[in-house]
C-alpha positions in Angstrom: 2.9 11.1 -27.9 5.9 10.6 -25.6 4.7 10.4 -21.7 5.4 13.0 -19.5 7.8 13.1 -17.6 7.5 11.3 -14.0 7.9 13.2 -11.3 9.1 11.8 -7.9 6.0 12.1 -5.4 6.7 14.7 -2.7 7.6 12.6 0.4 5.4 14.1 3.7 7.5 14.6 6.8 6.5 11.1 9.2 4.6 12.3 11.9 5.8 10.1 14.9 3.5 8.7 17.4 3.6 9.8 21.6 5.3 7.0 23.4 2.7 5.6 25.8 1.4 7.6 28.3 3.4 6.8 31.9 3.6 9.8 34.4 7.0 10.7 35.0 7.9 10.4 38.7 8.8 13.3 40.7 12.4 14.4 41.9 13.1 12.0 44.8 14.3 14.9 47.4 10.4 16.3 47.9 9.4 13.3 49.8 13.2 11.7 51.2 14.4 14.6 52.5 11.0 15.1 54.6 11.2 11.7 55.6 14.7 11.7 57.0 13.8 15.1 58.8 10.7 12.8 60.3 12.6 9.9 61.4 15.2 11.9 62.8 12.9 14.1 65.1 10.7 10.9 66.1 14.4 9.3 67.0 15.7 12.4 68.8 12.7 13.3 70.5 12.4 10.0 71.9 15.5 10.0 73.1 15.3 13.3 74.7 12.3 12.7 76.6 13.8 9.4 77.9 16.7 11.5 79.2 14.3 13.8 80.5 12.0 11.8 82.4 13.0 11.9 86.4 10.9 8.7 86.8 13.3 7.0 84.4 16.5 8.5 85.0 15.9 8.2 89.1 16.7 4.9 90.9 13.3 3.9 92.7 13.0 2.6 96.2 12.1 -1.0 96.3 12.7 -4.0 94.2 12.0 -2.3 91.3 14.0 0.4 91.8 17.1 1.1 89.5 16.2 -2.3 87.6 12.7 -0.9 86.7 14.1 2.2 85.4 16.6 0.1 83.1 14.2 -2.2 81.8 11.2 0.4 81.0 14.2 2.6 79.2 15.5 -0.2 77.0 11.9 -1.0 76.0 11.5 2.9 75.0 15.0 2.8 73.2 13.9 -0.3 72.2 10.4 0.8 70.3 12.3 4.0 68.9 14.7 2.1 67.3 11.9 0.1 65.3 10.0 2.5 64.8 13.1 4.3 62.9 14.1 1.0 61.2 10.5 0.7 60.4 10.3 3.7 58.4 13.7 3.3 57.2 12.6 0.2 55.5 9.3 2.0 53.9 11.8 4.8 52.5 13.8 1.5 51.0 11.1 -0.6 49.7 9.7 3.4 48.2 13.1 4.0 46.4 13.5 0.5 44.9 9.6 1.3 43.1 10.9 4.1 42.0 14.0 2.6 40.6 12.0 -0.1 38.8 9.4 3.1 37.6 12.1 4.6 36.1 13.6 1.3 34.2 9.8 0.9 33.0 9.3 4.2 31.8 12.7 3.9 30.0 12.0 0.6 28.6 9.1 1.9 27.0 10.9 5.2 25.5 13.7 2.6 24.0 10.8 0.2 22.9 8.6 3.2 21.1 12.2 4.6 19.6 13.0 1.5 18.2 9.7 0.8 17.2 9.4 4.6 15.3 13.2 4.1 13.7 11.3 1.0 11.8 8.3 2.2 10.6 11.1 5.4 9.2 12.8 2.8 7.8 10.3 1.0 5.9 8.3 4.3 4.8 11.3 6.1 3.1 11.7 2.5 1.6 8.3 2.9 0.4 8.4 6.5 -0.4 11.4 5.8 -3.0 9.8 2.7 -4.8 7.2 5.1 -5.2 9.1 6.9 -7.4 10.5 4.0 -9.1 10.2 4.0 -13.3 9.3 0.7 -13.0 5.5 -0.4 -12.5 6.0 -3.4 -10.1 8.1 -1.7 -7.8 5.9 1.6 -7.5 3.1 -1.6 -6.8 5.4 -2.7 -4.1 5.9 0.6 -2.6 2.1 1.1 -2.4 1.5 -2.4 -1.0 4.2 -1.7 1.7 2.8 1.6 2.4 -0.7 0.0 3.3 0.5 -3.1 5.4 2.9 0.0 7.4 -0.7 2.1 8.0 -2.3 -0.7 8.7 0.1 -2.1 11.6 0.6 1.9 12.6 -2.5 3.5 13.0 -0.5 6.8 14.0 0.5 6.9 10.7 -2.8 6.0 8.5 -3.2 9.9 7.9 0.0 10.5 6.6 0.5 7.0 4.3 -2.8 8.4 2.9 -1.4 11.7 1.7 1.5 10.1 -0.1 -0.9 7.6 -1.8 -3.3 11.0 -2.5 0.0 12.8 -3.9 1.1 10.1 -6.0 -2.4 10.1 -7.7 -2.6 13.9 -8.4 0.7 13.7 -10.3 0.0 14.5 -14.5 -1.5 11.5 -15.9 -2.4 10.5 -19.6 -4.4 7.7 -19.7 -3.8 4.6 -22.7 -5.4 4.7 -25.4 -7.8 2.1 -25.8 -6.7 -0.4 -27.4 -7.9 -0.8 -31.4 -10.4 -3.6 -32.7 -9.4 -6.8 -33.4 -9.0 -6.7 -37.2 -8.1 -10.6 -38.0 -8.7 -9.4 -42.1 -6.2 -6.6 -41.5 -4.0 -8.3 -39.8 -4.0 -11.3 -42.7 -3.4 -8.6 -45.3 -0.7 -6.8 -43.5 0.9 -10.4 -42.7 1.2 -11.1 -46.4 3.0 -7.7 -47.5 5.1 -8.1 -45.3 6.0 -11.8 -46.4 6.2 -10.0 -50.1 8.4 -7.6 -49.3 11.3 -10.5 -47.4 10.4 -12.6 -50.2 11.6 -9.6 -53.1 14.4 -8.6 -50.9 15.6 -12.3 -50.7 15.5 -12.5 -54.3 17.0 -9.2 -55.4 20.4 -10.3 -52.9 19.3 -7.4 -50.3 18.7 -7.2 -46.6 15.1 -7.1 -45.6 14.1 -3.8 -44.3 14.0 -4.3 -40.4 10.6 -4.6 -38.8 9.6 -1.5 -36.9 9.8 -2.0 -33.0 7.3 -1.6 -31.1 6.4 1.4 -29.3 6.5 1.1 -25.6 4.1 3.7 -24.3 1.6 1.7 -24.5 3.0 -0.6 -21.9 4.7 2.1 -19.7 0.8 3.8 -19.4 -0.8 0.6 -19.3 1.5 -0.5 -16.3 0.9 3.7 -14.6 -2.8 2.7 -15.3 -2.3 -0.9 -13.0 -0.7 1.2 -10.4 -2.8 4.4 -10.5 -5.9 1.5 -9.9 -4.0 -0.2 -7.3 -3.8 3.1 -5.2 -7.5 3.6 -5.4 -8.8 0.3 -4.3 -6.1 0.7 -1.2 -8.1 3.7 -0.4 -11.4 2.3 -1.5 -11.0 -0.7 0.7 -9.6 1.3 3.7 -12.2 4.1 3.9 -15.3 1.9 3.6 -17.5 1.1 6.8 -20.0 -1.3 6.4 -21.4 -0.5 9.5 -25.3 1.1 9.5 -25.2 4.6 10.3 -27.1 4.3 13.6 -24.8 1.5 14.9 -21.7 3.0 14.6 -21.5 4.0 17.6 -22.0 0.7 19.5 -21.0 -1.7 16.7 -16.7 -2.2 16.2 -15.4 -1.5 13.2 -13.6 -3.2 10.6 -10.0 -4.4 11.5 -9.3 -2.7 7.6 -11.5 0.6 8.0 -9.0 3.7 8.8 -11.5 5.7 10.3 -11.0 9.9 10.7 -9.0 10.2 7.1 -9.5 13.3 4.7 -8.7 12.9 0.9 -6.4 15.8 -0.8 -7.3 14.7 -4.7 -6.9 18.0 -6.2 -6.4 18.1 -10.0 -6.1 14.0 -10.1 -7.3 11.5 -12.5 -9.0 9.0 -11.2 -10.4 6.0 -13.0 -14.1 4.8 -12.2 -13.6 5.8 -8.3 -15.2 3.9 -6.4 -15.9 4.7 -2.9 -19.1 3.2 -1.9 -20.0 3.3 1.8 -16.9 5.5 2.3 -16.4 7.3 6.0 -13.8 10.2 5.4 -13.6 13.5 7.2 -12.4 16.7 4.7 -12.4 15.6 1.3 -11.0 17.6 -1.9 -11.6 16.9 -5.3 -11.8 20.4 -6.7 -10.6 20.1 -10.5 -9.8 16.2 -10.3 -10.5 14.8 -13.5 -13.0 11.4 -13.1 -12.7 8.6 -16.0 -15.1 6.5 -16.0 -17.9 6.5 -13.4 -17.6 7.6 -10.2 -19.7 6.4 -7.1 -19.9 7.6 -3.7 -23.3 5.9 -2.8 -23.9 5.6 0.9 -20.5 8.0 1.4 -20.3 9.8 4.5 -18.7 13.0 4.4 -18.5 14.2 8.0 -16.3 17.4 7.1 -16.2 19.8 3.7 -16.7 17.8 0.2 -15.7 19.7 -2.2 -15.9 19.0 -5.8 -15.2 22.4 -7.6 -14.0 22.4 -10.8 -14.2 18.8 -11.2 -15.2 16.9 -14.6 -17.0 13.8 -14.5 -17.0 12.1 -17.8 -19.6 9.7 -17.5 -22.5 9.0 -14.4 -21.7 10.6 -11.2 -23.7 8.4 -8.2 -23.8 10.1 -5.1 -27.3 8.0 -4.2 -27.9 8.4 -0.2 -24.6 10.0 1.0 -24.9 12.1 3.4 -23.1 15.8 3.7 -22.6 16.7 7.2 -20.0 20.3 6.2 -20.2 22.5 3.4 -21.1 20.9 0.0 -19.4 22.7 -3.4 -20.3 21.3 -7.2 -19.7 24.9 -8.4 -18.4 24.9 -11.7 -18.9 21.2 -12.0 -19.0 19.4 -15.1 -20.9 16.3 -15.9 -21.2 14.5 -19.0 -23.0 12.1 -17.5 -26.1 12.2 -15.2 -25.6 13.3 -11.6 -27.3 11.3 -9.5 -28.3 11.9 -5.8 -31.1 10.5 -5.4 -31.7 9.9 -1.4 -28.9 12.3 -0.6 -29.4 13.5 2.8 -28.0 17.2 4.3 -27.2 17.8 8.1 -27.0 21.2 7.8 -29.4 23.1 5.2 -28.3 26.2 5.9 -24.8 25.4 5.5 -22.8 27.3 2.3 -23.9 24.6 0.3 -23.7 24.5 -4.3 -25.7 21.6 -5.8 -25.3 20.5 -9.1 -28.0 21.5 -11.8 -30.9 20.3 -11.9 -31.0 19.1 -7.9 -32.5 21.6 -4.9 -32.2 21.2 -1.5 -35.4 20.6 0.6 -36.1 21.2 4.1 -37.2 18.0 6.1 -39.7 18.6 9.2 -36.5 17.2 11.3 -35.0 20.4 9.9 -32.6 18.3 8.2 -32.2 18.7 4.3 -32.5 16.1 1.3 -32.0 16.2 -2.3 -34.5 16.7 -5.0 -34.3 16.5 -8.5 -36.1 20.1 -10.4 -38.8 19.6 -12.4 -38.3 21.6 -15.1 -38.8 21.6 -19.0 -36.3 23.9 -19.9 -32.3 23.8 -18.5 -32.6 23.2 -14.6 -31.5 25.7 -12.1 -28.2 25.5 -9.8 -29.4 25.0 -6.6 -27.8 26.8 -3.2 
């Protein structure tokens, strides 16, 4: 069966991060202009009421007389004149902070424009070897993607919707691959030797060998990939963190906390996201090879699993549902197990799978119970 073919993975528009935060200073004429108004009256009216004064302007009698007046006016003149150069030099030392405000606040738009033209850079980079026909450069591409979310944590949400899309593109999974057969493989070893040795001796060619097939490589190297992608997200959306310390205790330099998951219609191979912190999280219709586990999972948004097909044991053992909940139209092959499973909100618009019920704690919290029935369990609400 030929593979499908592969479809480039829809490249998300880059969602830039705010340059830091620096308030941008007002126009300069709101304070300068006041302060030349100031310094100007203080100035003139000095000078005005030193013309004005009879006691300054009038010679004296006595020693003191027209010398007095001089001195006691030069010492006004004297103390106006600083007084303007004082405030002239505040109004200088004012404009030369807010010349080196505006160099910072530039230097910091250049430094975050620079830095955003990078990350571009590298995430179309990225983006394309993701749509490479070659495994180990759509394995580059992802590896790249992760090391740019994890030095950009404005950019986490959005590397993890291109890994998300990649994964809900059609996917066959190989074959698995036959028994070994060493009695077969003896007996089909010998024909063959039969069938050069006749040809040699009737004088014709040997009939060529058939080639083999390369789907099976092609899938197994989609399958390398396709596992690659999940672990990135596995490892990322883990917190090892108990729940009642995660508000005091740091986190993980390698936990993205706040994600969502879009896995809509995807095959995923035994998913494993055990101790997993994510926000919304979609899997309606997604396909699940394998076992999936999402014990000790934190879901602090929707999970919704409509649709979906689990083809062996589904483990959702103590994960906690603080949104809506949706198994409707859930299929499991295997057993569904979620056992310790623990609801903030019972009264929420919540579909269980069959044979679970909710049940009301005295905390008015909710928890999942299995149904003790004999016949086919009920779906619970």
């Amino acid at each position: 069966m030929p593979l499908p073919p592969r479809r480039r993975a829809r490249r998300p528009a880059v969602v830039f991060a705010a340059p830091p935060a620096m308030r941008v200073p007002r126009p300069a004429a709101w304070w300068i202009i006041p302060v030349i108004v100031l310094v100007g009256v203080a100035v003139g009216g000095t000078l005005w009421w030193l013309l004005a004064d009879p006691a300054l302007t009038t010679p004296a009698p006595g020693p003191s007389g027209p010398a007095g007046a001089g001195t006691a006016r030069g010492e006004i003149l004297r103390t106006a004149l600083a007084a303007g150069a004082g405030v002239g030099a505040a109004v200088t030392l004012m404009l030369a902070f807010r010349r080196q405000r505006h160099q910072e606040i530039a230097t910091a738009h250049a430094t975050h424009d620079a830095t955003e033209r990078r990350v571009t850079e590298l995430y179309t980079k990225a983006a394309e070897q993701l749509g490479s026909d070659k495994a180990a450069v759509r394995l580059a591409g992802l590896y790249a993607l992760e090391r740019l979310a994890q030095d950009n944590p404005g950019h986490r949400q959005t590397i993890v919707n291109v890994i998300c899309s990649y994964l809900r593109m059609p996917y066959t999974p190989p074959e698995p691959a036959p028994a070994p057969d060493p009695e077969g493989d003896r007996t089909a070893a010998l024909r063959a030797a039969r069938r050069r040795y006749q040809a040699a001796r009737a004088g014709v060619t040997p009939p060529a060998e058939a080639a083999p097939r390369q789907q099976s490589d092609d899938r197994e190297g989609e399958l390398q990939v396709r596992l690659t992608a999940q672990r990135i997200l596995s490892l990322h959306l883990r917190d090892d963190r108990p729940a009642d310390q995660r508000s005091t205790l740091p986190a993980a330099p390698a936990f993205w906390e706040g994600m969502s998951l879009d896995l809509t219609g995807a095959t995923l191979l035994d998913f494993d996201l055990v101790r997993g912190h994510v926000t919304e999280a979609v899997f309606d219709k997604t396909t699940f090879t394998g076992n999936a586990v999402f014990d000790d999972t934190t879901f602090t948004g929707d999970a919704q699993f409509g649709g979906a097909t689990f083809h062996r044991d589904a483990r959702f053992d103590k994960a906690t549902f603080t949104g809506d909940a949706g198994f409707n139209g859930t299929t499991f092959t295997g057993d569904a197990q979620l056992d310790g499973a623990v609801v903030d909100d019972p009264a929420a618009d919540h579909v269980w799978p069959k044979g679970w019920r909710l049940e009301t704690t005295p905390e008015g919290a909710g928890r999942l119970v299995r149904e003790e029935t004999d016949g086919d369990p009920v779906q619970g609400a």
